[in-house]
Steps between C-alpha positions, in 0.01 A plus 500: 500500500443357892246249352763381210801469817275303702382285253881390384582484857255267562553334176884468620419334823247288325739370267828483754247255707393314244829309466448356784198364410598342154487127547503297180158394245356147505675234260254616223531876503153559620420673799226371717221602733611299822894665492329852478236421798814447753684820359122651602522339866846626501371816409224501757769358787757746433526850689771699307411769265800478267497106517095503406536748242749316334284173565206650382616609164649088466141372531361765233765417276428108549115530455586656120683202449227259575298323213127570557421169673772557768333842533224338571572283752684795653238676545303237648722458740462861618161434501533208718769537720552867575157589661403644834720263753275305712637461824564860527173566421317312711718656807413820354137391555487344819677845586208684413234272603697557854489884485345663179694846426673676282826379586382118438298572205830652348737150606186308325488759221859445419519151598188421233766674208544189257921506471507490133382931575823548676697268245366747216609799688801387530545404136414820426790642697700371164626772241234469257282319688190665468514467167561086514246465728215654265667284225469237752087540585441516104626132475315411753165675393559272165466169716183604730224435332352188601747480785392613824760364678756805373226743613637593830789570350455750307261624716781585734691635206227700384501632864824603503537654168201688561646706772813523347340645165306726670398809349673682707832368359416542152577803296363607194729650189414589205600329199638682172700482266845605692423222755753186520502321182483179707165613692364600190564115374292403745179696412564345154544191648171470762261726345166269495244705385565615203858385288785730493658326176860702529685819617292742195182366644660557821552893486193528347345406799728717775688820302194649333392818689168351533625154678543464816683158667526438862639144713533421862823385647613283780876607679625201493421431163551831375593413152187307422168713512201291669199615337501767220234744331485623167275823433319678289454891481185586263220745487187283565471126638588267187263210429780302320858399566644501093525903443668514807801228380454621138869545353412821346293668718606894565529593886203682649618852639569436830314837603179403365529119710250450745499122585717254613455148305644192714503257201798254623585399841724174539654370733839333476588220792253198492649419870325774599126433367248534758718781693334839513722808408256673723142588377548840403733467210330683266462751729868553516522542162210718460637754732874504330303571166300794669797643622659563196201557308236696730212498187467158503135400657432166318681184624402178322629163389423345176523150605462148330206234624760188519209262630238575298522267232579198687200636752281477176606152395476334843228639642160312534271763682521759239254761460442389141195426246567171271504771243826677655656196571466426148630834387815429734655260296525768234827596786642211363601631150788707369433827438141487622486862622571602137188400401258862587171296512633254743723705691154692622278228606829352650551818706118483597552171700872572614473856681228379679664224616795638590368724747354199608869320522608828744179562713348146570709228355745314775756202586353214703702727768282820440796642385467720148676268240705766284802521688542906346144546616597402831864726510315815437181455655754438832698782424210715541379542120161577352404279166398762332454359119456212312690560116403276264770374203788719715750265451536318125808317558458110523599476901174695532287363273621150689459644813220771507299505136712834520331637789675763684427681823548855644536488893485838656729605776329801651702616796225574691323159491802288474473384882160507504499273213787236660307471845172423281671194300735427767210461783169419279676381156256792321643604184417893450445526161360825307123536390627392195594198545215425749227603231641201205493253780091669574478426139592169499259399766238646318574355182487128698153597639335562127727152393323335801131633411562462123589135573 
C-alpha cells in the first residue's frame, strides 16, 4: 500500500510538471534527437526534484517517439558529448599531483564521472523509469556491434544498472498457477528454451505436484519477473528433456522425488544482457527447494548445447579423422538419428567430441563458446553428463545433434567450482565426461599410426 501511494504521488507531480514542459512537435510530427539532447542539458542544469522528475519522465516519453535513426544519433550524442568534463578534471588532477590523499583522490574520483552517469540517474528518478531505461539499453545493444563508438555508453549504463539490479534487490517468488494472469503471460511470452505453446502447456509446466517454477524480481519493476526457472521434481537424473514435457505424463509422487531438474532458465529484458543477477542463483533456488522438501539430495540441470552445431560447422582444428568428417555430413539429413546403424557410429564420433567442445575447445578470447556452458560452469556447476539424442525436437537437432547436458549443483562444491572457472577458466567436469574426451585422444593416436 506505501509503495502504490508513493508511486501515484510521484506519478502526480510528474505529470502536474510536465505541462510545463509541453512545447509543440516539429512541422512533420517527428520528434528528433537534437530537441531531446537540450531537454537532457536541462535536465542535467536543473536542481529541483519535482521540476526534474517531471523533466525526466518528458525525455523518456520523447526517446519512444523517436524513429530508430534519431535514436541513433541520440545516443551518439551521449556518447560524445556527456563524458567526464575536462576542465574539471584536469583541476581535479593537478589537485592531486599537488597533495595525493584521500580527499583529492575523491574530487578526481568524482570529477572523472562521465555526466551522462548522473543524467541516467536522474532519468531514473521518473515513475517507471527503471523499466524505460532497460528498454532503453536493449535498443542500444541492437546497434553495437561493429560500433565502438556507443561502447562507453553502455558501459556506463551497464555500470549503473548493475548496482541497481543487484542481488540484493531482487526477490525470488514462486510461480504457480494462482499467480497474476499478466506475469504468467510473460513466462509464455519469454520462455527460450524450450516453447510454452499456450496456457494448457502452461499449467502443465507449474500446477503439477511434481513442478516446481521460480523468477526473480526487481522493485521497481515488480510486475515483470527478470529471469525465471522452470523445474523438474523426478526420482533419478533424466537423460532427455521429451518425458518430462510429455502431455500425458502422470506426476511422480512427490514423496518418492529426490532430484531437482533445472531444465529452463530464461531471462526476460535484453537491456539487461551481460548484467549478473549475482553468481549464486541457483543456489537460491536450491535452498528454497530444500526447504520445503528436506529428501531432496540431487540438484541438476538438463540443459541444451546451443553452440554446438555451429561449433561443428565452423570449426577448422577439429579433432577429426577424414573418415568422421565424412560421417558428419550424415547431420545434414532429416531424420538421420532414426536410422539405428547410423545413429551409433554417429554417437561414436559426437560424444567424444563433445567433451572435447566443454573441456578444451575455446573462443579466440579463451573464453568457452556455449554461452549455457559458460552460465553454469560460473554459477558454480559440475558437468556431470553428456546425453546423447536428449532432445528430438528440430531447435535441437539444429542446434546440438540433440545433445543434452546434466550440470550438477552440489552445495558443497558450488564455490569451489565458481573460484576455479572464475580465476583459472577450468571446467570441473565428472570422470565421466573426462574419460570420452581420454577416448577420443586415444582413438586420434591409432588414426595417426594407422595413417
Amino acid at each position: 500500500m506505501a509503495n502504490a501511494f508513493f508511486r501515484d504521488l510521484l506519478f502526480t507531480i510528474s505529470e502536474r510538471g510536465r505541462t510545463l514542459l509541453r512545447r509543440a512537435k516539429p512541422a512533420d510530427g517527428k520528434e528528433d534527437a537534437a530537441g531531446l539532447i537540450e531537454l537532457c542539458e536541462a535536465l542535467l542544469s536543473g536542481r529541483g526534484e519535482a521540476s526534474g522528475t517531471a523533466m525526466a519522465r518528458e525525455v523518456l516519453d520523447r526517446y519512444h517517439d523517436l524513429d530508430p535513426a534519431e535514436r541513433r544519433a541520440f545516443f551518439e550524442a551521449l556518447a560524445r558529448n556527456f563524458g567526464p568534463d575536462r576542465e574539471r578534471v584536469a583541476k581535479a588532477i593537478e589537485a592531486w599531483q599537488k597533495e595525493p590523499g584521500d580527499g583529492n583522490g575523491g574530487l578526481l574520483h568524482f570529477a572523472s564521472e562521465p555526466r551522462r552517469q548522473e543524467l541516467i540517474r536522474r532519468l531514473n528518478r521518473a515513475p517507471g523509469g527503471t523499466e524505460d531505461l532497460v528498454a532503453m539499453r536493449a535498443d542500444l545493444l541492437s546497434l553495437l556491434n561493429g560500433h565502438k563508438d556507443l561502447a562507453s555508453l553502455d558501459r556506463d549504463i551497464v555500470h549503473l544498472l548493475g548496482s541497481w539490479f543487484n542481488r540484493g534487490f531482487l526477490v525470488l517468488r514462486r510461480i504457480d498457477w494462482s499467480t497474476p494472469a499478466n506475469i504468467l503471460e510473460q513466462i509464455i511470452r519469454y520462455e527460450a528454451v524450450h516453447e510454452i505453446h499456450d496456457w494448457d502447456d502452461l499449467r502443465r509446466r507449474i500446477d503439477p505436484v511434481d513442478r516446481r517454477c521460480y523468477a526473480f524480481f526487481h522493485p521497481a519493476m515488480a510486475d515483470a519477473p527478470l529471469i525465471f526457472v522452470e523445474v523438474a521434481l523426478t526420482e533419478n537424473i533424466p537423460p532427455a528433456i521429451a518425458p518430462l514435457l510429455a502431455v500425458n505424463r502422470q506426476p511422480a509422487p512427490i514423496e518418492r522425488a529426490r532430484t531437482a531438474v533445472f531444465y529452463s532458465i530464461s531471462n526476460t529484458q535484453r537491456g539487461l544482457g551481460g548484467i549478473s543477477f549475482g553468481n549464486f542463483l541457483i543456489k537460491q533456488v536450491v535452498e528454497e527447494l530444500r526447504r520445503e522438501l528436506p529428501k531432496l539430495d540431487t540438484f541438476v540441470t538438463l540443459s541444451p548445447v546451443p553452440g554446438f552445431m555451429s561449433w561443428l560447422k565452423q570449426g577448422k582444428d577439429l579433432p577429426l579423422s577424414d573418415e568422421d568428417r565424412a560421417l558428419l555430413k550424415h547431420l545434414d539429413e532429416p531424420n538421420w538419428f532414426e536410422d539405428t546403424e547410423l545413429a551409433s557410429q554417429l554417437r561414436a564420433v559426437l560424444e567424444p567430441l563433445s567433451a572435447y567442445y566443454f573441456l578444451k575447445a575455446r573462443t579466440p578470447k579463451g573464453k568457452l563458446i556455449d554461452s549455457v556452458a559458460r552460465f553454469h560452469l560460473g554459477n558454480g556447476a559440475r558437468l556431470e553428463r553428456i546425453n546423447w539424442l536428449g532432445d528430438l525436437s528440430p531447435k535441437g537437432m539444429r542446434e546440438s545433434a540433440g545433445v543434452m547436458v546434466n550440470y550438477l549443483y552440489r552445495l558443497d562444491d558450488i564455490e569451489k567450482n565458481h573460484e576455479a572457472y572464475a580465476n583459472e577458466g577450468e571446467v570441473v567436469a565428472s570422470s565421466a565426461v573426462k574419460k570420452l574426451l581420454k577416448n577420443n585422444e586415444g582413438r586420434r593416436l591409432l588414426d595417426m599410426r594407422l595413417s
